[in-house]
PABA-701840 format. One line per field, with one value per atom (N, C-alpha, C): residue in three letters; atom name; y, x, z. Coordinates in nm, 3 decimals, always signed. Atoms other than C-alpha are relative to their C-alpha. Layout:
% PABA-701840
code: ALA	...
site: CA	...
Y: Y	...
X: X	...
Z: Z	...
% end
This chain:
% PABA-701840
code: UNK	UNK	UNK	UNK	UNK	UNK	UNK	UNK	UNK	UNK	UNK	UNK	UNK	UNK	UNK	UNK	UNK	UNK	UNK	UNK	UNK	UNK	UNK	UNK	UNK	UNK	UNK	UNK	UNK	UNK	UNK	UNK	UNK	UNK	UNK	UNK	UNK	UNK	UNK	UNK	UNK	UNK	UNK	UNK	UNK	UNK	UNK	UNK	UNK	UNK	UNK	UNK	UNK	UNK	UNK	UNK	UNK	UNK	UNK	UNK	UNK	UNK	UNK	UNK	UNK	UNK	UNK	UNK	UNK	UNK	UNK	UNK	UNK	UNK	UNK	UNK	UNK	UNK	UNK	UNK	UNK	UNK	UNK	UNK	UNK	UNK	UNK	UNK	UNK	UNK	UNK	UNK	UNK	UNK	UNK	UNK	UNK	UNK	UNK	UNK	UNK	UNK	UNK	UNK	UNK	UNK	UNK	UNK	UNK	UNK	UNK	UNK	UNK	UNK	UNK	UNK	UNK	UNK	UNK	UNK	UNK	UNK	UNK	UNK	UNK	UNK	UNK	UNK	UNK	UNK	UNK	UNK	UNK	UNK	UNK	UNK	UNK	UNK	UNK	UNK	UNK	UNK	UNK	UNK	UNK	UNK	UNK	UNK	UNK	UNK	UNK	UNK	UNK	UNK	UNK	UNK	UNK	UNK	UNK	UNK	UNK	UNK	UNK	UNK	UNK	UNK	UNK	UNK	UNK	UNK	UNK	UNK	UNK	UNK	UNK	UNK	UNK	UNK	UNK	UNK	UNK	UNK	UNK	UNK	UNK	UNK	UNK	UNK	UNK	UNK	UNK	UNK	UNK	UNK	UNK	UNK	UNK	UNK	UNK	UNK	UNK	UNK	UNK	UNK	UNK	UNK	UNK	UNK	UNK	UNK	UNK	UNK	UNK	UNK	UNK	UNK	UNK	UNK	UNK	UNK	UNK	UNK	UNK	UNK	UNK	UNK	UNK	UNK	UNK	UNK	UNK	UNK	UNK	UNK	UNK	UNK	UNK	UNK	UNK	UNK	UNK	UNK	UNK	UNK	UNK	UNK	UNK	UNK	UNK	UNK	UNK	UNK	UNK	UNK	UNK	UNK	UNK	UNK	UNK	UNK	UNK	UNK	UNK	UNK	UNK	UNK	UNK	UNK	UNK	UNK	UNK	UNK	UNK	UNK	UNK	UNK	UNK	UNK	UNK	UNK	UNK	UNK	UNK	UNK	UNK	UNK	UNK	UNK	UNK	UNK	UNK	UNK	UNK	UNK	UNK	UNK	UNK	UNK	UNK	UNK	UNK	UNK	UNK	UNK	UNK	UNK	UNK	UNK	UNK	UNK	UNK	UNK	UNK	UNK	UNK	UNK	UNK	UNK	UNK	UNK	UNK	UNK	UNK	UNK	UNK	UNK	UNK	UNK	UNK	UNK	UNK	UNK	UNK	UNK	UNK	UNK	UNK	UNK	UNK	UNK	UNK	UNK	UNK	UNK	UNK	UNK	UNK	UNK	UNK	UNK	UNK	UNK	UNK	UNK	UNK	UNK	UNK	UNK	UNK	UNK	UNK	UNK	UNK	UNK	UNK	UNK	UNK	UNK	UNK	UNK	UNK	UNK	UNK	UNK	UNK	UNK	UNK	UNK	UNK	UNK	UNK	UNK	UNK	UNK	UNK	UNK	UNK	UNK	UNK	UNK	UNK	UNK	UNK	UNK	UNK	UNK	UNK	UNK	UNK	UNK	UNK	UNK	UNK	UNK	UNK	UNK	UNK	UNK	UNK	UNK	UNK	UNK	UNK	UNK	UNK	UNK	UNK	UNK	UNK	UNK	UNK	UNK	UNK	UNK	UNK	UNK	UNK	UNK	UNK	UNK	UNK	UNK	UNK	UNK	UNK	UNK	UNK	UNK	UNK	UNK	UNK	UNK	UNK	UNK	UNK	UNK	UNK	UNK	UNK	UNK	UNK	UNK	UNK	UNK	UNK	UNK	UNK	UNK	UNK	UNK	UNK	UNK	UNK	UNK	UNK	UNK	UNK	UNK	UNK	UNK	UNK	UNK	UNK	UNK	UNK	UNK	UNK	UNK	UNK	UNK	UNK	UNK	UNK	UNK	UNK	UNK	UNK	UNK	UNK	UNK	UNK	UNK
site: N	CA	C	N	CA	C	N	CA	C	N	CA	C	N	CA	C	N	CA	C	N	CA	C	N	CA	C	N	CA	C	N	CA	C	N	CA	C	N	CA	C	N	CA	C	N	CA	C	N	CA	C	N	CA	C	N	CA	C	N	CA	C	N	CA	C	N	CA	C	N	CA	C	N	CA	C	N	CA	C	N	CA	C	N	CA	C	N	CA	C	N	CA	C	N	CA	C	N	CA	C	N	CA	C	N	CA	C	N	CA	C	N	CA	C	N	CA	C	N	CA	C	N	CA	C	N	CA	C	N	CA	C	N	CA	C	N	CA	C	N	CA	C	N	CA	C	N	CA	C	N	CA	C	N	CA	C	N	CA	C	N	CA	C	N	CA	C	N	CA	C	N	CA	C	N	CA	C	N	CA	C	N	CA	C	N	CA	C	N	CA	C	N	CA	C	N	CA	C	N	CA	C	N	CA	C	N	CA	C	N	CA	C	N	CA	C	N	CA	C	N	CA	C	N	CA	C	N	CA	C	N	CA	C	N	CA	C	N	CA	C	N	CA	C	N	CA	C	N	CA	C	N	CA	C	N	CA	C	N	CA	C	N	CA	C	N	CA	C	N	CA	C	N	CA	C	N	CA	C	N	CA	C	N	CA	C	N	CA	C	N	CA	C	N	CA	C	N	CA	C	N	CA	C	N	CA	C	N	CA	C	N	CA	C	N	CA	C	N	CA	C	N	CA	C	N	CA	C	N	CA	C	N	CA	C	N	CA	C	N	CA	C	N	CA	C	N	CA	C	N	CA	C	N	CA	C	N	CA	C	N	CA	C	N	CA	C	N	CA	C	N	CA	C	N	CA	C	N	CA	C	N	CA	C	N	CA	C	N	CA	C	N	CA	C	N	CA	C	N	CA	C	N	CA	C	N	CA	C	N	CA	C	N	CA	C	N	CA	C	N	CA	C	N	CA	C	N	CA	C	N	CA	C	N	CA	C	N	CA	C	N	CA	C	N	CA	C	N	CA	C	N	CA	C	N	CA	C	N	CA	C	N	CA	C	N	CA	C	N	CA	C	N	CA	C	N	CA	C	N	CA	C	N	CA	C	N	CA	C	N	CA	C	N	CA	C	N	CA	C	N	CA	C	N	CA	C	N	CA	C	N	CA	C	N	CA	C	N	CA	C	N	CA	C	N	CA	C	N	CA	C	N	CA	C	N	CA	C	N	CA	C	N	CA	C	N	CA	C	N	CA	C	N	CA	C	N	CA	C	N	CA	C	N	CA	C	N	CA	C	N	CA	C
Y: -0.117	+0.000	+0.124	-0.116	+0.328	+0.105	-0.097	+0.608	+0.064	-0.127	+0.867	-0.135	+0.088	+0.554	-0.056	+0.064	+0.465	+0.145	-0.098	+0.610	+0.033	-0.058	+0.750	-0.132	+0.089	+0.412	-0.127	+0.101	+0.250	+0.106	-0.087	+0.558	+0.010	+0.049	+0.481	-0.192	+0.120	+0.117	-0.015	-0.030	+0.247	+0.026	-0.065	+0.437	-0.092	+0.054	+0.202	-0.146	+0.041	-0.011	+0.001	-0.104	+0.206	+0.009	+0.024	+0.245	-0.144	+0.110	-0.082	-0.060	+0.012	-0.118	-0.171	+0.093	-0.418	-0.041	+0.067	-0.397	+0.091	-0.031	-0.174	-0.051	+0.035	-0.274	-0.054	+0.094	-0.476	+0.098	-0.100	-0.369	+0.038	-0.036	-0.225	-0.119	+0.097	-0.576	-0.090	+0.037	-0.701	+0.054	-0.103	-0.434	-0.002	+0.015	-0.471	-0.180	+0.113	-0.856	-0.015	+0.096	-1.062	+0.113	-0.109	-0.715	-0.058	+0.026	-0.830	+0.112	-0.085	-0.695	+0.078	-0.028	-0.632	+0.097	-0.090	-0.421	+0.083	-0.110	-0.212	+0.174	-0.122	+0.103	-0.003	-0.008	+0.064	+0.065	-0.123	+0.350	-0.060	+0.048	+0.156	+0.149	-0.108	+0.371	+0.097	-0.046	+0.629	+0.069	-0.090	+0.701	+0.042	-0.067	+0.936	-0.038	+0.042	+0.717	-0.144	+0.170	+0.349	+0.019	+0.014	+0.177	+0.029	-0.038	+0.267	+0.126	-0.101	+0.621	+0.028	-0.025	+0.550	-0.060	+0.011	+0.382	+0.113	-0.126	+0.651	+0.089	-0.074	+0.872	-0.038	+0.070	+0.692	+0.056	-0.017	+0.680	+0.123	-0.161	+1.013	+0.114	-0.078	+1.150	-0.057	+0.082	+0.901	+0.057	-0.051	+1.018	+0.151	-0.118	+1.377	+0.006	-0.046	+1.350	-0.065	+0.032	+1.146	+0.103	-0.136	+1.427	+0.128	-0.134	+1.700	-0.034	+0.068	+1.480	+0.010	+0.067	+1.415	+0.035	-0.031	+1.647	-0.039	+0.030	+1.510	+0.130	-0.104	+1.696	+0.115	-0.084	+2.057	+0.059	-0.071	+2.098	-0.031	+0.017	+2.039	+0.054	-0.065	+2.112	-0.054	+0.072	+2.054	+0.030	+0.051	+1.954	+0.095	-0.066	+2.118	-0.072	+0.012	+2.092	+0.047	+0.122	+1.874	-0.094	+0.026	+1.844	-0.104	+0.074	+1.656	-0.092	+0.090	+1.475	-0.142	+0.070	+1.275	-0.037	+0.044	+1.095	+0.004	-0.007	+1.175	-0.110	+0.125	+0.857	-0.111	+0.061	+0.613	-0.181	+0.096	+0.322	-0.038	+0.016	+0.179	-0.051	+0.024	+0.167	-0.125	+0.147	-0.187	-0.070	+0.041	-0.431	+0.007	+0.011	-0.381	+0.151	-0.153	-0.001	-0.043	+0.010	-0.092	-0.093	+0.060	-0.347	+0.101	-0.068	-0.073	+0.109	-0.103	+0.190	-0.048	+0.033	-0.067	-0.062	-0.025	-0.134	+0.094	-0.116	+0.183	+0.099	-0.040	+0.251	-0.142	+0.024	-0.015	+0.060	-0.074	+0.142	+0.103	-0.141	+0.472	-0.031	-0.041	+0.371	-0.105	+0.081	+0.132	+0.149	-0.115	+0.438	+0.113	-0.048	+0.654	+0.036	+0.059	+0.398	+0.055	+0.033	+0.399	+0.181	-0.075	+0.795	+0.044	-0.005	+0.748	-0.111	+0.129	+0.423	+0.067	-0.051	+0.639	+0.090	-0.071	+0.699	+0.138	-0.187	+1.064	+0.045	-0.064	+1.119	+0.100	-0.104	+1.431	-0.041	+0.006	+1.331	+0.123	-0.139	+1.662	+0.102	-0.110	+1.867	+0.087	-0.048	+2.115	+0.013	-0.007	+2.126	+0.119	-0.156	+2.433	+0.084	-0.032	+2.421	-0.018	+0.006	+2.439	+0.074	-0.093	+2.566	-0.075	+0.053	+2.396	-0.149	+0.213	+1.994	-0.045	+0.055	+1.756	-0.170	+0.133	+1.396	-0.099	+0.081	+1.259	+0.046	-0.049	+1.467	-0.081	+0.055	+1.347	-0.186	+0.130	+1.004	-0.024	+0.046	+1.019	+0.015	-0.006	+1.171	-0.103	+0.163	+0.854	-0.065	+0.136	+0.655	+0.008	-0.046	+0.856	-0.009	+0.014	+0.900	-0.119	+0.112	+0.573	-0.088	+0.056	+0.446	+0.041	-0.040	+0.639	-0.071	+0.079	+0.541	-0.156	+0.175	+0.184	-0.053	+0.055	+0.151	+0.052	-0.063	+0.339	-0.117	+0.139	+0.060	-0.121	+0.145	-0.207	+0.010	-0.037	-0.038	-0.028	-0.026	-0.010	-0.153	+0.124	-0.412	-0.039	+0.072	-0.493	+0.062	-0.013	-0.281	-0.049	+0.072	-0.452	-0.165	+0.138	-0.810	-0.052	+0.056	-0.847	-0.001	-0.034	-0.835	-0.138	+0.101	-1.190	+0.053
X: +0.084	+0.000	+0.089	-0.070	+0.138	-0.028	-0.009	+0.173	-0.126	+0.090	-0.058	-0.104	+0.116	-0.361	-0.052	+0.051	-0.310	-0.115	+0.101	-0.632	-0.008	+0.006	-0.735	+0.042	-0.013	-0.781	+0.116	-0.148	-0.452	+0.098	-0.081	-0.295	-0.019	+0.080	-0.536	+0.108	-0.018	-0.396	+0.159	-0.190	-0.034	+0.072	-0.037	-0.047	-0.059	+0.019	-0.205	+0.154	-0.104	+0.063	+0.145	-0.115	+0.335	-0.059	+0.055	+0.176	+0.034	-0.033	+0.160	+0.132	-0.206	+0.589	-0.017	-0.057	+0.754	+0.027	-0.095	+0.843	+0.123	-0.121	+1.152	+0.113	-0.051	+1.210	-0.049	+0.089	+1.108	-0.141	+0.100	+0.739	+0.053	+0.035	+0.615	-0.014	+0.135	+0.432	+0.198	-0.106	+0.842	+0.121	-0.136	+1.048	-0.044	+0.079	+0.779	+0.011	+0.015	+0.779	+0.067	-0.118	+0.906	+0.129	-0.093	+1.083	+0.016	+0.000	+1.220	-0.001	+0.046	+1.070	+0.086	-0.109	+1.376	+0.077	-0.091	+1.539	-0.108	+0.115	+1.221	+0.047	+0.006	+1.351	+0.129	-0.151	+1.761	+0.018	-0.001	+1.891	+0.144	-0.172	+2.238	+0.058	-0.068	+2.548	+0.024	+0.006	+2.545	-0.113	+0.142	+2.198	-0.101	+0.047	+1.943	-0.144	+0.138	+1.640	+0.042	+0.032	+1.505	-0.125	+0.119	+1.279	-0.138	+0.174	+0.980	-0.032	+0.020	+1.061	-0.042	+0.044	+1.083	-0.120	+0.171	+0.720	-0.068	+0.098	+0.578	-0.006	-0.025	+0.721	-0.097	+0.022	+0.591	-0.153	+0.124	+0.267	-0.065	+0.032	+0.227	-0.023	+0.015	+0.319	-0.106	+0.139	+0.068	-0.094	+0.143	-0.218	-0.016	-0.040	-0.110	-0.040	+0.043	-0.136	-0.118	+0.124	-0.453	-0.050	+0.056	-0.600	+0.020	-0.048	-0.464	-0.077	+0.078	-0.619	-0.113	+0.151	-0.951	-0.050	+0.024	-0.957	-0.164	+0.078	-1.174	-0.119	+0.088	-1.492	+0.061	-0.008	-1.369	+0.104	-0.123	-1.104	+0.131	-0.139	-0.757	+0.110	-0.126	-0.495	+0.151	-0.160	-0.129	+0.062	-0.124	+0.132	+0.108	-0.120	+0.423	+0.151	-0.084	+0.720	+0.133	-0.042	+0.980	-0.098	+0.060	+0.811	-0.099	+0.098	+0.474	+0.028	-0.027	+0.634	+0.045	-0.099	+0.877	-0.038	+0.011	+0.825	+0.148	-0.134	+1.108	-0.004	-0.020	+1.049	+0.048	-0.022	+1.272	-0.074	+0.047	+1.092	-0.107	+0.174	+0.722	-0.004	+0.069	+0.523	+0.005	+0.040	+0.457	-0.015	+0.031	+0.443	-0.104	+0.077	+0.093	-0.003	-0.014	+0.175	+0.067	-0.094	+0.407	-0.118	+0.137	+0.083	-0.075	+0.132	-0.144	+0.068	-0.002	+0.067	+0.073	+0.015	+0.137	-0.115	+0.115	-0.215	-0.023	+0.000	-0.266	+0.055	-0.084	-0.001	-0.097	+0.031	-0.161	-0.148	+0.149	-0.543	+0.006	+0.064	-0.468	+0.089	-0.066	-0.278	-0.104	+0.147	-0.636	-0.064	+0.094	-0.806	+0.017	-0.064	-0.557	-0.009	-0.005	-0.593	-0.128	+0.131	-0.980	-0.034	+0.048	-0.972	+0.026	-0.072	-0.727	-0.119	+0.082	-0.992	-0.160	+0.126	-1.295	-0.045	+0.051	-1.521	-0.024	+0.010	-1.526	+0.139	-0.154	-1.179	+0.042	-0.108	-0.997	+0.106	-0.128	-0.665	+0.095	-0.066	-0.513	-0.049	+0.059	-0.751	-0.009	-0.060	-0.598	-0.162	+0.105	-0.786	-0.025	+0.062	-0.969	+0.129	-0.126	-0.670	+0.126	-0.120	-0.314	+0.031	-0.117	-0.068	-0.045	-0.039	-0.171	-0.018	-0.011	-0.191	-0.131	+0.121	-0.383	+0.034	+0.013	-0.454	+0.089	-0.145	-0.180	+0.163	-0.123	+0.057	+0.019	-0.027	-0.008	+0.035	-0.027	+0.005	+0.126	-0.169	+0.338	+0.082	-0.064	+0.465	+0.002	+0.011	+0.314	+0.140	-0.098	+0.522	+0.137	-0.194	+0.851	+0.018	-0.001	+0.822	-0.017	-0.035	+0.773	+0.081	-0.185	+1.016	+0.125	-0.180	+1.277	+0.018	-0.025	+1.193	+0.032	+0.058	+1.113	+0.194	-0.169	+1.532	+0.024	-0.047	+1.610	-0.028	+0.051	+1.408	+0.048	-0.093	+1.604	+0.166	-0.125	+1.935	-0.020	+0.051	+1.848	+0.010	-0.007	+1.765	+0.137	-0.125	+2.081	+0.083	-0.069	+2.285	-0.020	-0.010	+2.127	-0.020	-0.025	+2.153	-0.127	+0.114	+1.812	-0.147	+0.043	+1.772	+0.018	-0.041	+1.757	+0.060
Z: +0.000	+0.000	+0.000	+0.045	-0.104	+0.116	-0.161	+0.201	-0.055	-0.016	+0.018	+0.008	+0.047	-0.014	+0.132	-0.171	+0.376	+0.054	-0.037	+0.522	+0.159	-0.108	+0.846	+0.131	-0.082	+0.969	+0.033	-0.011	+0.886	+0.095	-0.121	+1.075	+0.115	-0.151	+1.380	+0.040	-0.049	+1.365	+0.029	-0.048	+1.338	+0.088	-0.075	+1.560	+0.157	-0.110	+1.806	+0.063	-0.007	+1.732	+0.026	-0.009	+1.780	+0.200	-0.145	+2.164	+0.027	-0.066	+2.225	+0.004	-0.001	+2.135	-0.017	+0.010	+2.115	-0.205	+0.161	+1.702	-0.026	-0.027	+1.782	+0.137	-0.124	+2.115	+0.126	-0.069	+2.417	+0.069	-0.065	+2.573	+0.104	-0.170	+2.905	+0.061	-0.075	+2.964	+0.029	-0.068	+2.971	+0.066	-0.136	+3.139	+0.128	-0.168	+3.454	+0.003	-0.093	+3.461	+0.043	-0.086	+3.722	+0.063	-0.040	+3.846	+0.152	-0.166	+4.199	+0.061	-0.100	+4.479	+0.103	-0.098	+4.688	-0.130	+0.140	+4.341	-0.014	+0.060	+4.289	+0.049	-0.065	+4.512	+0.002	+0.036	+4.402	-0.109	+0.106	+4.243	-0.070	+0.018	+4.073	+0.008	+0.042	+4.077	-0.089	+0.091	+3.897	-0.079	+0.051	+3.814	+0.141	-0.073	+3.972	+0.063	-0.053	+4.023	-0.001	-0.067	+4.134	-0.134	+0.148	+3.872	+0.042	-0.050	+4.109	-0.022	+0.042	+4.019	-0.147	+0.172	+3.662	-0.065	+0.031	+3.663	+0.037	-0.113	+3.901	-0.144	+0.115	+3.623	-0.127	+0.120	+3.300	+0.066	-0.097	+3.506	+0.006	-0.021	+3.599	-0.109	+0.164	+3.255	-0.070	+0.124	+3.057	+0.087	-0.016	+3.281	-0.029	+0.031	+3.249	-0.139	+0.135	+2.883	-0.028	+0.019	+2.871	+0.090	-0.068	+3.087	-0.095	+0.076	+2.869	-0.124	+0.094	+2.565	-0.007	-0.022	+2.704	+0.159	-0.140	+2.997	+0.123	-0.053	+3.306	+0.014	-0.032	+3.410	+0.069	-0.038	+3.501	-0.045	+0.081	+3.235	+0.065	+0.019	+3.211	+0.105	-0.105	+3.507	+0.001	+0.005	+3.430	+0.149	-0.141	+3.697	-0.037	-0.075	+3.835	-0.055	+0.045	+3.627	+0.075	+0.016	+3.736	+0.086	-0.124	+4.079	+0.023	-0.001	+4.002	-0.107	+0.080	+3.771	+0.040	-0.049	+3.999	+0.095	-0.187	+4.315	+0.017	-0.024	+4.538	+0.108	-0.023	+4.718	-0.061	+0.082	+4.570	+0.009	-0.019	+4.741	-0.025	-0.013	+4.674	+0.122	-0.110	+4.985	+0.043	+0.007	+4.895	-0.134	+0.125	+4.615	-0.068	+0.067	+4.612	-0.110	+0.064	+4.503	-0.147	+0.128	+4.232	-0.092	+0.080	+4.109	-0.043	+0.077	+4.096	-0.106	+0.084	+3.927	-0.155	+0.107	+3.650	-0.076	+0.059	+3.638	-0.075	+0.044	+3.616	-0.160	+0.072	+3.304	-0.065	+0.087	+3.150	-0.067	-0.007	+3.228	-0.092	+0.031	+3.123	-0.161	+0.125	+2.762	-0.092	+0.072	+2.695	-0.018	+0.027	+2.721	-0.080	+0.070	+2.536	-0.153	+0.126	+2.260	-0.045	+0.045	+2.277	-0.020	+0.124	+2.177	-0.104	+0.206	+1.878	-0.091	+0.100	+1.745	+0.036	+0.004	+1.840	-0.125	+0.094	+1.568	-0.020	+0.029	+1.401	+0.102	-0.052	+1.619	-0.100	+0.027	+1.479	-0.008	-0.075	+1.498	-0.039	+0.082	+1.295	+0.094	+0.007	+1.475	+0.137	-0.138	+1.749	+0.076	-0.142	+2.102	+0.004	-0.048	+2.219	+0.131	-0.130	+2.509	-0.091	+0.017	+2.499	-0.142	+0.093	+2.199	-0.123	+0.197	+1.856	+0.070	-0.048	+2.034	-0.053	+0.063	+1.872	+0.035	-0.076	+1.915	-0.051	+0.021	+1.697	+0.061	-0.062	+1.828	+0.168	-0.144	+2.190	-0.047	+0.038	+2.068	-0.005	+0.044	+1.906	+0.154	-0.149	+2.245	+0.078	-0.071	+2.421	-0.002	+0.083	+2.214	+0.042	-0.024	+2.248	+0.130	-0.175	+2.638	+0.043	-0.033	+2.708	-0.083	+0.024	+2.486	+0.114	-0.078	+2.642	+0.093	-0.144	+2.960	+0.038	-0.021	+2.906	-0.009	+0.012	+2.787	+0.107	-0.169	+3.120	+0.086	-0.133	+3.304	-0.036	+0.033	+3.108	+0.019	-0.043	+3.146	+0.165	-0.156	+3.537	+0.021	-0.040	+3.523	-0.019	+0.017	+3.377	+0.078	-0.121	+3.610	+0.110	-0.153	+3.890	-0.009	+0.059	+3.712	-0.014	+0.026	+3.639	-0.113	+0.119	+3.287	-0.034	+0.020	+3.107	-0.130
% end
């Protein structure tokens, strides 16, 4: 199929695909498994966070931009740049914390998906908020931000030997 002939809905499926990762590089669903529980809040030498920061993070940003996307009832409130971005706790509370806030990262990038594959979607077509953003644009961001991170959280395993 020729680029100009791909239609709205092959760029919806591209782009869902591109979210979900793993045809450049490994997913989310394997940089979080089998993460030991005793390594979750170890910052290795050298770097400035624990991998519970760099979910918290991932986390925090994906709902941030699904909110900014598809702001909840009372409009759109951005966070506090670096500040609300970061937990400065490098530890989770508990394993069940680190469960919910990869629930969570998976919750909020189903829902993400479901308003790039929603019928009559815009995706070209800037928001009434913010600077010019539109719904492919946040998308692509998705993609890039958790990429980055996701090699951070595999670098991170293999410095602490728990990468296979």
């Amino acid at each position: 199929m020729k680029t100009q002939d791909a239609g709205p809905d092959e760029l919806r499926k591209q782009l869902v695909a591109l979210l979900d990762g793993g045809q450049a590089h490994a997913t989310f669903e394997q940089a979080v498994a089998d993460f030991p529980v005793e390594l979750r809040g170890v910052a290795p030498e050298g770097l400035p966070y624990s991998a519970w920061q760099l979910l918290e993070h991932m986390r925090i940003t994906l709902l941030d931009i699904l909110n900014f996307s598809a702001p909840p009832t009372g409009g759109y409130h951005g966070l506090k740049w670096p500040d609300a971005y970061w937990p400065k706790e490098a530890v989770p509370a508990s394993a069940e914390a680190w469960e919910r806030s990869v629930a969570s990262v998976r919750s909020d990038l189903e829902k993400f998906k479901k308003l790039i594959l929603k019928p009559g979607a815009d995706l070209e077509k800037a928001f009434l908020w913010g600077n010019g953003q539109n719904l492919l644009r946040e998308a692509l961001l998705i993609a890039d931000h958790q990429a980055y991170h996701l090699g951070e959280l595999i670098v991170l395993r293999r410095l602490l030997g728990a990468w296979k």
